[in-house]
C-alpha positions as a printed NumPy array, in Angstrom:
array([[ 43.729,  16.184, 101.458],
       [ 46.388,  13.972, 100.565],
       [ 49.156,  14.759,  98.275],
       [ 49.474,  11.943,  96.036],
       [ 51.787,  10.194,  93.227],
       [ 49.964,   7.494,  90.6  ],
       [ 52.414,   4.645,  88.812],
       [ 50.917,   2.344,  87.153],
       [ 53.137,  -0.932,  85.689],
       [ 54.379,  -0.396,  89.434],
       [ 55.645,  -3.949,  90.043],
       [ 58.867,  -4.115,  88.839],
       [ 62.1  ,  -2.118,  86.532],
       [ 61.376,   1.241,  85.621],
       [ 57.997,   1.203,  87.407],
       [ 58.964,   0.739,  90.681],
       [ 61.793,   2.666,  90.275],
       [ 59.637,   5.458,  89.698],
       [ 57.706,   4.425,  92.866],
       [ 61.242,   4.609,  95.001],
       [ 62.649,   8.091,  93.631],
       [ 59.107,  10.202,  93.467],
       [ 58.537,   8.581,  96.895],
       [ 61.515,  10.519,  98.532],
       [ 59.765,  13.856,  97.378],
       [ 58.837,  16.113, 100.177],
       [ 55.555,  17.512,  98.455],
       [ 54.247,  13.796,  98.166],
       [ 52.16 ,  11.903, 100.664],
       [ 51.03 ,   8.874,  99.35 ],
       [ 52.212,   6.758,  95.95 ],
       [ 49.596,   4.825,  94.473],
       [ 51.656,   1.75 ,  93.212],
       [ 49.426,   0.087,  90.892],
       [ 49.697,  -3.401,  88.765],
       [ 48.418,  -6.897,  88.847],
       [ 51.105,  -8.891,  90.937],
       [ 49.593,  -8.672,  94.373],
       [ 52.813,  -9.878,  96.055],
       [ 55.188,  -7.531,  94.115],
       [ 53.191,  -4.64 ,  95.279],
       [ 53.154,  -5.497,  98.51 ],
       [ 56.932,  -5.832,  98.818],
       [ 56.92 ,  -2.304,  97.732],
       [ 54.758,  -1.395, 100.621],
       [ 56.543,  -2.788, 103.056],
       [ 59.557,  -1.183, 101.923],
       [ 58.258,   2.432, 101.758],
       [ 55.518,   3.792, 104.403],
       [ 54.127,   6.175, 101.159],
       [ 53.01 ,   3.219,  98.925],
       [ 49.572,   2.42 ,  98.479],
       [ 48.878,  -0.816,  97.252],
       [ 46.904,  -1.025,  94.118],
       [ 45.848,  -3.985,  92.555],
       [ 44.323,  -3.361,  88.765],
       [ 44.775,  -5.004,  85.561],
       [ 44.739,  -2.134,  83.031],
       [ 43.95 ,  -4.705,  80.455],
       [ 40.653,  -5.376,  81.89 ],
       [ 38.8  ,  -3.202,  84.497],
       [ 41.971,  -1.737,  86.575],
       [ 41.147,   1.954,  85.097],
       [ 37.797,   1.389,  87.317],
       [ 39.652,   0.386,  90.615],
       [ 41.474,   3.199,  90.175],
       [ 39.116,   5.628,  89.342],
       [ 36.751,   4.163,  92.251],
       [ 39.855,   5.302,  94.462],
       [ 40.217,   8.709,  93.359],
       [ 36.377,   9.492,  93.697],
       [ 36.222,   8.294,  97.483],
       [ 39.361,   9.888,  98.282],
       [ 39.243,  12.896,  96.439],
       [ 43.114,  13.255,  96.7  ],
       [ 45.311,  16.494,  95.471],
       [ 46.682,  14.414,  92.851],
       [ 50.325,  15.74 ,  91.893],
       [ 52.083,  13.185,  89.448],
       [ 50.217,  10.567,  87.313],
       [ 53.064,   8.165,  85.89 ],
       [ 51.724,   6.41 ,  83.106],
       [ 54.696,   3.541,  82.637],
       [ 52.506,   0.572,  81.97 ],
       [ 52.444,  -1.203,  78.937],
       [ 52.452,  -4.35 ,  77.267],
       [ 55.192,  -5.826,  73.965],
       [ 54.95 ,  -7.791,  71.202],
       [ 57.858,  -9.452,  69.238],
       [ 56.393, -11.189,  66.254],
       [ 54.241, -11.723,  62.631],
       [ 51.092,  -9.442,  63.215],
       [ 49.122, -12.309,  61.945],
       [ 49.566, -14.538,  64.884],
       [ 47.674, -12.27 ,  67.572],
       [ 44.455, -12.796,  68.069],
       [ 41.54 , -10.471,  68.646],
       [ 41.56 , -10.538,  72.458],
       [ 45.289, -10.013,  72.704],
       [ 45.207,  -6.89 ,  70.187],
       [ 42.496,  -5.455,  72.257],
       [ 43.931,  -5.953,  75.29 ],
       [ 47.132,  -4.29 ,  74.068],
       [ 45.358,  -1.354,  72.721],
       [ 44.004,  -1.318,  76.478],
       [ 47.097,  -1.301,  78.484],
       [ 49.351,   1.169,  75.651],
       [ 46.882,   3.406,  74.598],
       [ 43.181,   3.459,  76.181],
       [ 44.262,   2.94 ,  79.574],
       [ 46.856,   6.022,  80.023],
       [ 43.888,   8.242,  78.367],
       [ 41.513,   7.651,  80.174],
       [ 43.452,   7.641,  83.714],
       [ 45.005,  11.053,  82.286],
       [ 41.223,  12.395,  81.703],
       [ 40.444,  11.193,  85.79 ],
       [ 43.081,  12.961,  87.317],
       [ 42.891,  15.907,  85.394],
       [ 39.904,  17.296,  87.671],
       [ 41.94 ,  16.63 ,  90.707],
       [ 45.321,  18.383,  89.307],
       [ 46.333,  21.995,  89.995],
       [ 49.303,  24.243,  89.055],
       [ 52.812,  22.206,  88.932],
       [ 50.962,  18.802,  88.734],
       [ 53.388,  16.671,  86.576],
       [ 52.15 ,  13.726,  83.834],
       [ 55.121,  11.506,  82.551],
       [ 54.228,   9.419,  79.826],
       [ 56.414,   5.792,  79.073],
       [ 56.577,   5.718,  75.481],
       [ 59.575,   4.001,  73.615],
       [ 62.047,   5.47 ,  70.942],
       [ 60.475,   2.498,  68.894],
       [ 57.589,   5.408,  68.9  ],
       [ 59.981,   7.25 ,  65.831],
       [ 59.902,   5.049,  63.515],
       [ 57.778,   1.617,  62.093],
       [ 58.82 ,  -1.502,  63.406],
       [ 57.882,  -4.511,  61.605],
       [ 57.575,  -7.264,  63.7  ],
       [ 56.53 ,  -5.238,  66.62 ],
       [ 54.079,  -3.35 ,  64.53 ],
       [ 51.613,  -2.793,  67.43 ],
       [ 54.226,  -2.022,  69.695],
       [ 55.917,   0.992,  67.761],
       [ 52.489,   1.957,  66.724],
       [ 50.803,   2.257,  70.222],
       [ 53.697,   4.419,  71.431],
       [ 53.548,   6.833,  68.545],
       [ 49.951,   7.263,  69.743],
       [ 50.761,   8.205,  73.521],
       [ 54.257,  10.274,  71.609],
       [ 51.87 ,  12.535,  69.429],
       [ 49.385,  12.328,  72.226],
       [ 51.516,  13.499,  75.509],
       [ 53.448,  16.596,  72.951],
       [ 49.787,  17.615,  72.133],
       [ 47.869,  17.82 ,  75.673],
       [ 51.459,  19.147,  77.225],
       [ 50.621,  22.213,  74.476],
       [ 46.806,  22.247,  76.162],
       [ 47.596,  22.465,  79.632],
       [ 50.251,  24.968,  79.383],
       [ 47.203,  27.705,  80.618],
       [ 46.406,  25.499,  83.441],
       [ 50.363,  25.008,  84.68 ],
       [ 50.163,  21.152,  84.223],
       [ 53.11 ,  19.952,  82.364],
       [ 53.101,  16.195,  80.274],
       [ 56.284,  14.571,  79.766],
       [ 56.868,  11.818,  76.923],
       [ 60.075,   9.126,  77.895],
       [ 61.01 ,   7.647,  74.947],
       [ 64.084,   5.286,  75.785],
       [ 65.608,   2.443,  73.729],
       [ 66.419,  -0.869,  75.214],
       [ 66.106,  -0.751,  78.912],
       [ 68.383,  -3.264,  81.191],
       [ 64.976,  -4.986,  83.183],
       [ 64.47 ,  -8.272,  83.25 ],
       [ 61.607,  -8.257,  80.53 ],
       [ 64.252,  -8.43 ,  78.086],
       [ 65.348, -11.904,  77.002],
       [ 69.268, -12.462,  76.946],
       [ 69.284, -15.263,  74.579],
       [ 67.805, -17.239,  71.322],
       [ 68.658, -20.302,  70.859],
       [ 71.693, -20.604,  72.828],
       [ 72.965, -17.568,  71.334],
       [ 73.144, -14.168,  73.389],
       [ 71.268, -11.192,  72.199],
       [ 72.506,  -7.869,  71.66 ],
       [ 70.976,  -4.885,  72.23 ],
       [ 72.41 ,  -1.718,  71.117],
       [ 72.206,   1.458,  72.96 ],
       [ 70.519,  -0.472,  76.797],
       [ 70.536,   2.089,  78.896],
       [ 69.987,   1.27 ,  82.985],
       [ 66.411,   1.743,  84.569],
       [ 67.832,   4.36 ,  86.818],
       [ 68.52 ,   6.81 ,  83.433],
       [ 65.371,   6.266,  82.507],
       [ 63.683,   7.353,  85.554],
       [ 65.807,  10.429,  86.536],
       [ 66.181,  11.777,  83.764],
       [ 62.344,  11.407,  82.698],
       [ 61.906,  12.656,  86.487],
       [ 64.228,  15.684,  85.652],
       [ 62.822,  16.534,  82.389],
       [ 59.333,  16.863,  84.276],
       [ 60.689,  19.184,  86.833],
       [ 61.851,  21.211,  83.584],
       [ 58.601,  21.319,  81.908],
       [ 60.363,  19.325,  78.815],
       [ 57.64 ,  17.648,  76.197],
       [ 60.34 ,  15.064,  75.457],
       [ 62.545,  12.92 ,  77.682],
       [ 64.848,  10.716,  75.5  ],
       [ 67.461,   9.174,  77.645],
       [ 71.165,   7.996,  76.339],
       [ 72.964,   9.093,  73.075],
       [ 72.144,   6.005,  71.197],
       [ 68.338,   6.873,  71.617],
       [ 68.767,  10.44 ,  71.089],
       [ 70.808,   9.803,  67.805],
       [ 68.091,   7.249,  66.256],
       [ 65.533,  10.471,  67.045],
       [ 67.643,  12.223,  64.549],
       [ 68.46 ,   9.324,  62.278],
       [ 65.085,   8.062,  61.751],
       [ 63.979,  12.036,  60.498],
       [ 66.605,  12.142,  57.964],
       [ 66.548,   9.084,  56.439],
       [ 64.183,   7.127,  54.387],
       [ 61.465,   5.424,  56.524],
       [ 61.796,   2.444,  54.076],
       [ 65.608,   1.965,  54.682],
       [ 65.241,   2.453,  58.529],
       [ 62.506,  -0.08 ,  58.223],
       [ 64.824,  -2.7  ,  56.187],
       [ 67.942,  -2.344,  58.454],
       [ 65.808,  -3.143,  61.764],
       [ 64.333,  -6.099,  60.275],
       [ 67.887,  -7.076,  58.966],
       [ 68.66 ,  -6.275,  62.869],
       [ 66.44 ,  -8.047,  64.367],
       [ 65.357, -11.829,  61.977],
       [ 67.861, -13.849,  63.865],
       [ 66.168, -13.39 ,  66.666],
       [ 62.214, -13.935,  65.396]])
C-alpha cells in the first residue's frame, strides 16, 4: 500500500513548494500533485520521481478525479494539503453567479469534501494542513469573499483538529499575509504596490510543515501576520475595516 502525500493548487508558489519539501520525507511514497495546468505538473514530475501527476479543476469536477484515484488505489494516505484556492480584488457587485460559485468551490466545498475522502484512508499521525489567509481574522471589503471563505476553512480546520484528536489525526490552519509568488501584481498604474508584512513561500511552507509535525491548530507565519492576529482582536472591527480600505483604494 502506498504511502502517499495530496497537494492540491500544486502548480506553482507555495503549492509546489509543498510538493518539493514533503517529497523529501522518508515515510512518503508517492505525492499526488494536483491542479489544472497540465504542463506545470508535469515539470514537477519530471523533477521528482514521487510526484503523481494530477490533473483536476477543483472548481468543477477535480474533487471526482481525485476521489476516483483514491478508491482504485486505496492508498495509506498520510498528508492531505489543502493549499488551493482562488482571490478576488474588487466591488462584490461585479461577480457574477458562476464565478461566486465557483469560488465557494475551490475555497470552501472543495477542501471539505477532499478532507471527508481521505479521512477513511488516514490512520494515527496522518497530518491535514489547511491554506487559509490572515485575511481569515478580520472583514475585508473589497475582497469580501475572499476573507470570508478563509474564515470558513479557519473556524473549520480549529474545529475538526479538536474531533480527531481521539483518532491521532492532527489539522493544521496556515494563515499567512502577503506571500512573495507571482500571483501578486507589483504595480497599478505605473505605480509599484506595497505590501506590508510579504513573507517568502519557503516560510510559509516550513513553518506550516513544522507546526504539523507539532500538532499546532494554527500556523501563522512572520511577525507582521502574527501581530494583525492580535490587532484585529483588540480593536474595533469597524476601524480595522476603515484603515484596510484606506490601505488598499489606490489600488482598486
Amino acid at each position: 500500500m502506498a504511502r502517499v502525500a495530496i497537494v492540491t493548487g500544486a502548480t506553482g508558489g507555495i503549492g509546489a513548494k509543498f510538493v518539493e519539501e514533503i517529497s523529501k520525507f522518508s515515510d512518503i511514497d508517492q505525492v499526488w500533485a494536483t491542479g489544472r495546468n497540465l504542463g506545470k505538473l508535469e515539470a514537477l514530475a519530471s523533477a521528482n520521481s514521487k510526484v503523481v501527476v494530477v490533473e483536476a479543476d477543483l472548481a468543477t469536477d477535480g474533487v471526482d478525479v481525485i476521489d476516483n484515484l483514491i478508491r482504485n488505489y486505496k492508498p495509506d494516505i498520510k498528508m492531505l494539503v489543502n493549499n488551493a484556492g482562488v482571490a478576488y480584488m474588487g466591488k462584490f457587485e461585479d461577480m457574477k453567479c458562476d464565478q461566486i460559485e465557483g469560488f465557494c468551490n475551490v475555497n470552501c466545498t472543495a477542501p471539505t469534501k477532499l478532507i471527508s475522502l481521505a479521512l477513511p484512508y488516514m490512520h494515527e499521525g496522518a497530518k491535514i494542513i489547511n491554506v487559509a489567509s490572515a485575511s481569515s481574522f478580520q472583514p475585508n471589503p473589497y475582497l469580501t469573499m475572499y476573507s470570508a471563505t478563509k474564515v470558513y476553512l479557519k473556524n473549520f480546520s480549529r474545529a475538526l483538529n479538536m474531533e480527531l484528536k481521539n483518532r491521532g489525526i492532527s489539522v493544521t490552519c496556515s494563515c499567512p499575509y502577503w506571500v512573495d509568488t507571482g500571483m501578486l501584481p507589483r504595480e497599478k498604474d505605473g505605480k509599484k504596490i506595497n505590501y506590508p508584512g510579504m513573507v517568502s513561500v519557503d516560510k510559509v511552507v516550513n513553518k506550516a510543515l513544522r507546526d504539523s509535525k507539532a500538532g499546532r491548530e494554527m500556523s501563522v507565519p512572520g511577525f507582521f501576520a502574527n501581530y494583525f492576529r492580535i490587532y484585529s482582536k483588540l480593536t474595533p472591527t469597524a476601524i480595522v475595516m476603515r484603515q484596510w480600505i484606506t490601505g488598499i483604494k489606490k489600488y482598486l
